[in-house]
C-alpha positions in Angstrom: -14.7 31.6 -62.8 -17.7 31.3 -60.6 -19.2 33.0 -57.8 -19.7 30.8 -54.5 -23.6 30.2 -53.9 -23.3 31.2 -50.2 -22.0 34.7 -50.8 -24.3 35.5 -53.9 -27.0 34.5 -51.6 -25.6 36.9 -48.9 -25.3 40.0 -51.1 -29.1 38.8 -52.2 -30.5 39.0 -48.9 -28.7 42.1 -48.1 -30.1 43.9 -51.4 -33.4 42.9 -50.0 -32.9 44.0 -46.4 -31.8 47.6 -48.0 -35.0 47.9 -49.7 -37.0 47.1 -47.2 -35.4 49.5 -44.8 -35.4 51.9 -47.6 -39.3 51.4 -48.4 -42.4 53.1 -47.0 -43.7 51.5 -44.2 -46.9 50.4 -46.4 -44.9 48.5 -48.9 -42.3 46.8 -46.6 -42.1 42.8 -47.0 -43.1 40.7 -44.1 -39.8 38.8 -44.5 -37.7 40.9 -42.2 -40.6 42.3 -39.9 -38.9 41.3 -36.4 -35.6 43.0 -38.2 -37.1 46.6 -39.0 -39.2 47.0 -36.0 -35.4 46.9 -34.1 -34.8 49.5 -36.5 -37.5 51.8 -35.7 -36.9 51.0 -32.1 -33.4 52.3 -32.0 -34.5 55.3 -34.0 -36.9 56.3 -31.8 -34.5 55.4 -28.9 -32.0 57.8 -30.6 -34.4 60.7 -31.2 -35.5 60.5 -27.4 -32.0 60.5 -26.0 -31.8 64.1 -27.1 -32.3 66.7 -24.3 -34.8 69.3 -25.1 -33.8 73.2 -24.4 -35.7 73.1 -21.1 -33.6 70.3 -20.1 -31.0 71.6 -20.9 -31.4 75.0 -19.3 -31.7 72.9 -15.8 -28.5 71.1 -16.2 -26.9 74.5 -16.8 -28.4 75.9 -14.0 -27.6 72.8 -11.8 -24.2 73.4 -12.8 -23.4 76.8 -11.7 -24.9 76.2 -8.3 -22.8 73.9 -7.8 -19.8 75.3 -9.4 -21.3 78.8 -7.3 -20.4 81.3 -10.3 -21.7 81.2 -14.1 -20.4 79.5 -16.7 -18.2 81.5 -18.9 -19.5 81.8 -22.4 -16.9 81.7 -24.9 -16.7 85.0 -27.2 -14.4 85.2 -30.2 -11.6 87.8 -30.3 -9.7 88.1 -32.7 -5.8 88.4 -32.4 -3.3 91.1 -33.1 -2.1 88.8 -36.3 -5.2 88.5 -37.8 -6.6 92.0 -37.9 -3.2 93.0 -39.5 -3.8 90.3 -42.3 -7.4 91.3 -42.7 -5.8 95.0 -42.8 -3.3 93.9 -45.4 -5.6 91.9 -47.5 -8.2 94.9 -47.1 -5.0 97.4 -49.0 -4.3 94.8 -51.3 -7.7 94.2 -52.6 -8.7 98.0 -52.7 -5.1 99.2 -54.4 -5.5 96.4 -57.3 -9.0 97.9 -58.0 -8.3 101.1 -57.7 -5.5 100.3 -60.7 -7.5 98.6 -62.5 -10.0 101.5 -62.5 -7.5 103.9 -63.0 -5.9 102.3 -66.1 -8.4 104.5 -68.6 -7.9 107.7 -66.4 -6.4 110.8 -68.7 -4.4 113.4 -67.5 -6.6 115.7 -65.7 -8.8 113.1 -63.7 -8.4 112.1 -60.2 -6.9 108.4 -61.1 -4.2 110.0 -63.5 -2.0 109.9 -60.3 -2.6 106.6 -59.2 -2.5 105.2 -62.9 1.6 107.5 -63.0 2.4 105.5 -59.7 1.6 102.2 -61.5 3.7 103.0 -64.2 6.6 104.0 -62.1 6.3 100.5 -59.8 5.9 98.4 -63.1 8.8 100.3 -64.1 11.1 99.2 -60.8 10.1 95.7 -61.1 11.7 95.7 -64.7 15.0 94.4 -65.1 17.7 95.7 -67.6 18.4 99.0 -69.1 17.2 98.0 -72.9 14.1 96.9 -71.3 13.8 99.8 -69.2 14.8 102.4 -71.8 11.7 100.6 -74.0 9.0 101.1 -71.5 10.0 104.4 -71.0 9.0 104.9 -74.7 5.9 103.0 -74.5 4.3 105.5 -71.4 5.6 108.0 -73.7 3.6 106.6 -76.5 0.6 106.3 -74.3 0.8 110.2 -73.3 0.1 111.2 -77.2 -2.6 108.6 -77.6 -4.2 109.8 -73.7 -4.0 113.5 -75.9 -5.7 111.7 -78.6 -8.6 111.0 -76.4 -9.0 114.2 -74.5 -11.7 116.6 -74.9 -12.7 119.9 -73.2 -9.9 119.3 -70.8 -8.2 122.2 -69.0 -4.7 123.5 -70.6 -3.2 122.5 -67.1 -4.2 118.8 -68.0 -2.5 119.2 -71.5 0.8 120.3 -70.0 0.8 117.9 -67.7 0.4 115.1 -70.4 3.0 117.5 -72.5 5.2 117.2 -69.1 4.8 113.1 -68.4 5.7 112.6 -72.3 9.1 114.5 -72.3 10.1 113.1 -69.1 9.9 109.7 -70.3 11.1 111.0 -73.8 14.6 111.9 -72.3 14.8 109.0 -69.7 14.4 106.6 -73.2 16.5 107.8 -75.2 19.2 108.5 -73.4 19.5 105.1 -72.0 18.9 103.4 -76.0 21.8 105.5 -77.2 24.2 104.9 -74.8 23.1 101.0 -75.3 23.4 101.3 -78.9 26.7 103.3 -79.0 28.5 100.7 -76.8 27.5 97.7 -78.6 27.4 99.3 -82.4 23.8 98.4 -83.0 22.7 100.8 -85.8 19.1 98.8 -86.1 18.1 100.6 -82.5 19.5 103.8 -83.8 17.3 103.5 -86.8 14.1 102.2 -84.9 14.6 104.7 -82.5 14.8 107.3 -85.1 11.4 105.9 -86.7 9.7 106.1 -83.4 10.5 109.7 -82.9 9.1 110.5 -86.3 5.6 108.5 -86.0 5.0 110.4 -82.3 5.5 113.8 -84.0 3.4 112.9 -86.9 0.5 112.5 -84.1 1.2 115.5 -82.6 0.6 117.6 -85.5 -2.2 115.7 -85.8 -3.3 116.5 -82.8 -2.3 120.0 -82.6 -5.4 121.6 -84.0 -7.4 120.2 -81.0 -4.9 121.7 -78.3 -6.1 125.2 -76.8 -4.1 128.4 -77.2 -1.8 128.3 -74.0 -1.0 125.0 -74.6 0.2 124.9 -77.9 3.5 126.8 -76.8 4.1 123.1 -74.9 3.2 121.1 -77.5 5.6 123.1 -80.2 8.9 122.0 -77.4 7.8 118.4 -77.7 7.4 118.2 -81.4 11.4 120.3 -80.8 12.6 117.4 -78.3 11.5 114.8 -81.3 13.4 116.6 -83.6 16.4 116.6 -81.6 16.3 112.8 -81.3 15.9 112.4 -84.5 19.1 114.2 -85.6 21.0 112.8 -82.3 20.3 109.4 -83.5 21.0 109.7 -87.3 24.6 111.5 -86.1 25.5 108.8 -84.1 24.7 106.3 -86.7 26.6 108.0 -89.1 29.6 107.9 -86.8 29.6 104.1 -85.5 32.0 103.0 -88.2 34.8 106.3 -86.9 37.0 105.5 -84.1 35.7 109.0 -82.5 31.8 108.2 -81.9 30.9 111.1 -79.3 32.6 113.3 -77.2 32.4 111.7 -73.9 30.1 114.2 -72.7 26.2 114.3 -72.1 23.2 116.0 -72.0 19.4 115.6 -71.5 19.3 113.3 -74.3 22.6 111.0 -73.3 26.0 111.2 -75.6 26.6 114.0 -77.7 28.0 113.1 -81.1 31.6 113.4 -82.3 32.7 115.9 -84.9 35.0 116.5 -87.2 36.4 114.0 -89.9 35.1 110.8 -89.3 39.3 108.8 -89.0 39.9 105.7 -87.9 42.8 104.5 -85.7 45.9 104.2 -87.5 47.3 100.7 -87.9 51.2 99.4 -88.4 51.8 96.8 -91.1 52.1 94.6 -88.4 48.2 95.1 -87.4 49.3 97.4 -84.1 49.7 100.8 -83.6 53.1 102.2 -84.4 55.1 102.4 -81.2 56.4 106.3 -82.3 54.6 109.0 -83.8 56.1 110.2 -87.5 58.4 113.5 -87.5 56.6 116.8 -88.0 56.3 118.0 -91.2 59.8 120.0 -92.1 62.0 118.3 -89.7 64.9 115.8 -91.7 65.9 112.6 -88.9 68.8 110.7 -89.6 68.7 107.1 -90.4 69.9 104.9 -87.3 72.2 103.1 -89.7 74.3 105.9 -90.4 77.8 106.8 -89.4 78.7 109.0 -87.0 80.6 112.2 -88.7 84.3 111.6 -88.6 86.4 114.2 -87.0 89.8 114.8 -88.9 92.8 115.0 -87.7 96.3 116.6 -89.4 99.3 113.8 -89.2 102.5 115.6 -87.7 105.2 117.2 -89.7 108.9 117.4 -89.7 108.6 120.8 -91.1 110.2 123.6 -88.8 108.3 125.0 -85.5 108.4 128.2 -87.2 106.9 127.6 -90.4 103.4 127.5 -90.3 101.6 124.4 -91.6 98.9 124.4 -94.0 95.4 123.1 -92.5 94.4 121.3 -95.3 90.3 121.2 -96.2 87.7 118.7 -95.5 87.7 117.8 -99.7 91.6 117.3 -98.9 91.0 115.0 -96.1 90.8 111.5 -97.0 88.2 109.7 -94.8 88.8 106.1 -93.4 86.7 103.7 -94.2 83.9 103.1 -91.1 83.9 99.6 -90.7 80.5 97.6 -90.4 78.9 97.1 -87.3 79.1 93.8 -86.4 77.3 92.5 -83.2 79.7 90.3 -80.8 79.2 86.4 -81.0 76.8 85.1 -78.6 78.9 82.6 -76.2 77.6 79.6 -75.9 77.8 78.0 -72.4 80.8 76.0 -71.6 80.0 72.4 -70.4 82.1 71.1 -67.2 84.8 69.3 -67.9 85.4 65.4 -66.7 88.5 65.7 -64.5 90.8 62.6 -66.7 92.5 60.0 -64.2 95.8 59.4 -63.8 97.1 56.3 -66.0 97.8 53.4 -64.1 101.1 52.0 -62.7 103.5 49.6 -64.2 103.3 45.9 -63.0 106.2 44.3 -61.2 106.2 40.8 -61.2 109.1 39.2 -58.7 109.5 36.0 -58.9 108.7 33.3 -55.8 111.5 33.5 -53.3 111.1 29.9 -52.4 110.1 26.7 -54.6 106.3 25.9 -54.3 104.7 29.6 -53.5 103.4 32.0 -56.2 105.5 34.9 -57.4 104.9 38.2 -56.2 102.9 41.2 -57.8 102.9 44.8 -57.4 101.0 46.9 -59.0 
């Protein structure tokens, strides 16, 4: 498809017009002369419509004597609303980087505080017990790594990184046992277990480093691990008994059951039997047997004065009990159809006079 001569020769020209206005004023054609000088005209035009300061200053000045007062000069204040967001944005800015500078503090330092307030906010923004019960655990696991690092800290900062880790410690695992006993899970007892064993691993490790009145704090954590250890192999050894704990608590959640591990007695029938069995030593008769029979001495025609012999029990003959039967179930009666009454006899009489038809009754 072609393009019309007219408009290529109109986007030509206007190319060419663009140059030239576009060019130095030495090398501009001759073929648009009459248009650029009205373009430098209306430039210049433009440039001296400005007013210069002085001119402006008298206009100002002719203005308020007019007017007879100054011109207000407009001065920013700021609002109520923005200096509280500039106040809230300032707390924002400086509380995110004093966390992030506080997130390699150690116990002892100034940011330890501010890094325990971030773990405690982190920790109400979780949702769910498990997942709560596991972060508990983790800050504890970052307490024996921060005692890892320390070095020619003061005992006070020791106890208080002894202190943060069996807080958390007891939160933990008293939250993952009661989880683990409710649902059966013996794979949490068992990791729990292993995690208990790992951190007191490190804190031997770690316990040659500690000073003197410290150590007495360190020997109660190392106990507290050792108590979670044996609290969690217990109650995996008792998820399969129909007893599992006691129903009571202490620091570390559920205390385990004791005693013979028994599980609930079942009925052939799959349910529990609806009466407990007879103590040991006790005899119950059978429901289906007989009453005892009382026996009674037939009358004689012996004389009142003669005494008559009461014969024995082995003398007695017993009549036969006869078998309990249980009474017929009735069955319901249906209504009964009242019968009607038969019907009467014809009578046919015959027509009294010739032509008309006899008569019926009946």
């Amino acid at each position: 498809m072609g393009v019309p001569g007219w408009f290529s020769r109109g986007r030509t020209e206007s190319e060419r017009f663009d140059d030239a206005i576009n060019a130095s004023p030495g090398r501009r054609p001759d073929e648009f002369a009459e248009e650029l000088a009205l373009v430098g005209a209306l430039h210049e035009l433009g440039q001296a419509g400005a007013p210069d300061p002085a001119t402006r200053a008298r206009i100002r000045a002719e203005i308020e004597g007019r007017i007879g007062e100054p011109l207000p000069r407009r001065r920013w204040r700021p609002r109520m609303a923005d200096l509280v967001a500039a106040g809230i944005a300032l707390i924002l800015g400086l509380g995110g980087l004093t966390l992030l500078l506080s997130r390699d503090a150690l116990p002892g330092d100034a940011l330890y505080s501010v890094k325990r307030a971030g773990e405690v906010t982190s920790l109400g923004l979780t949702f769910g017990d498990g997942a709560k019960a596991e972060k508990h655990l983790k800050f504890a696991a970052n307490r024996v790594t921060e005692l890892g690092r320390m070095s020619d800290a003061s005992p006070s900062a020791y106890q208080t990184a002894l202190h943060d880790f069996s807080s958390d410690v007891r939160a933990g695992v008293a939250e993952l046992t009661e989880l683990a006993t409710t649902a059966g899970n013996r794979a949490r007892l068992t990791t729990l277990e292993s995690w208990a064993q790992t951190q007191s691993q490190h804190l031997e490790a770690e316990q040659a480093d500690f000073p003197a009145s410290a150590r007495e704090d360190l020997q109660q954590a190392r106990l507290l691990l050792d108590r979670v250890q044996q609290r969690t192999s217990a109650l995996g050894s008792r998820l399969s008994c129909y007893q599992i704990t006691t129903g009571t608590t202490d620091e570390l959640g559920l205390l385990p059951a004791r005693g013979a591990c028994t599980q609930q007695p079942l009925s052939p029938g799959g349910s529990t039997p609806s009466s407990p069995p007879p103590a040991p030593g006790t005899s119950v008769p059978p429901t289906d047997s007989p009453l005892p029979v009382r026996s009674v001495s037939s009358p004689t025609l012996s004389n009142p004065g003669t005494p008559t012999p009461t014969p024995t029990s082995a003398e007695v003959p017993h009549p036969p009990v006869p078998p309990s039967v249980s009474p017929p179930i009735t069955a319901p009666t249906p209504p009964r159809i009242p019968t009607r009454p038969a019907p009467p006899p014809v009578v046919s009489i015959p027509p009294l006079l010739p032509g008309l038809p006899p008569i019926v009754i009946g």
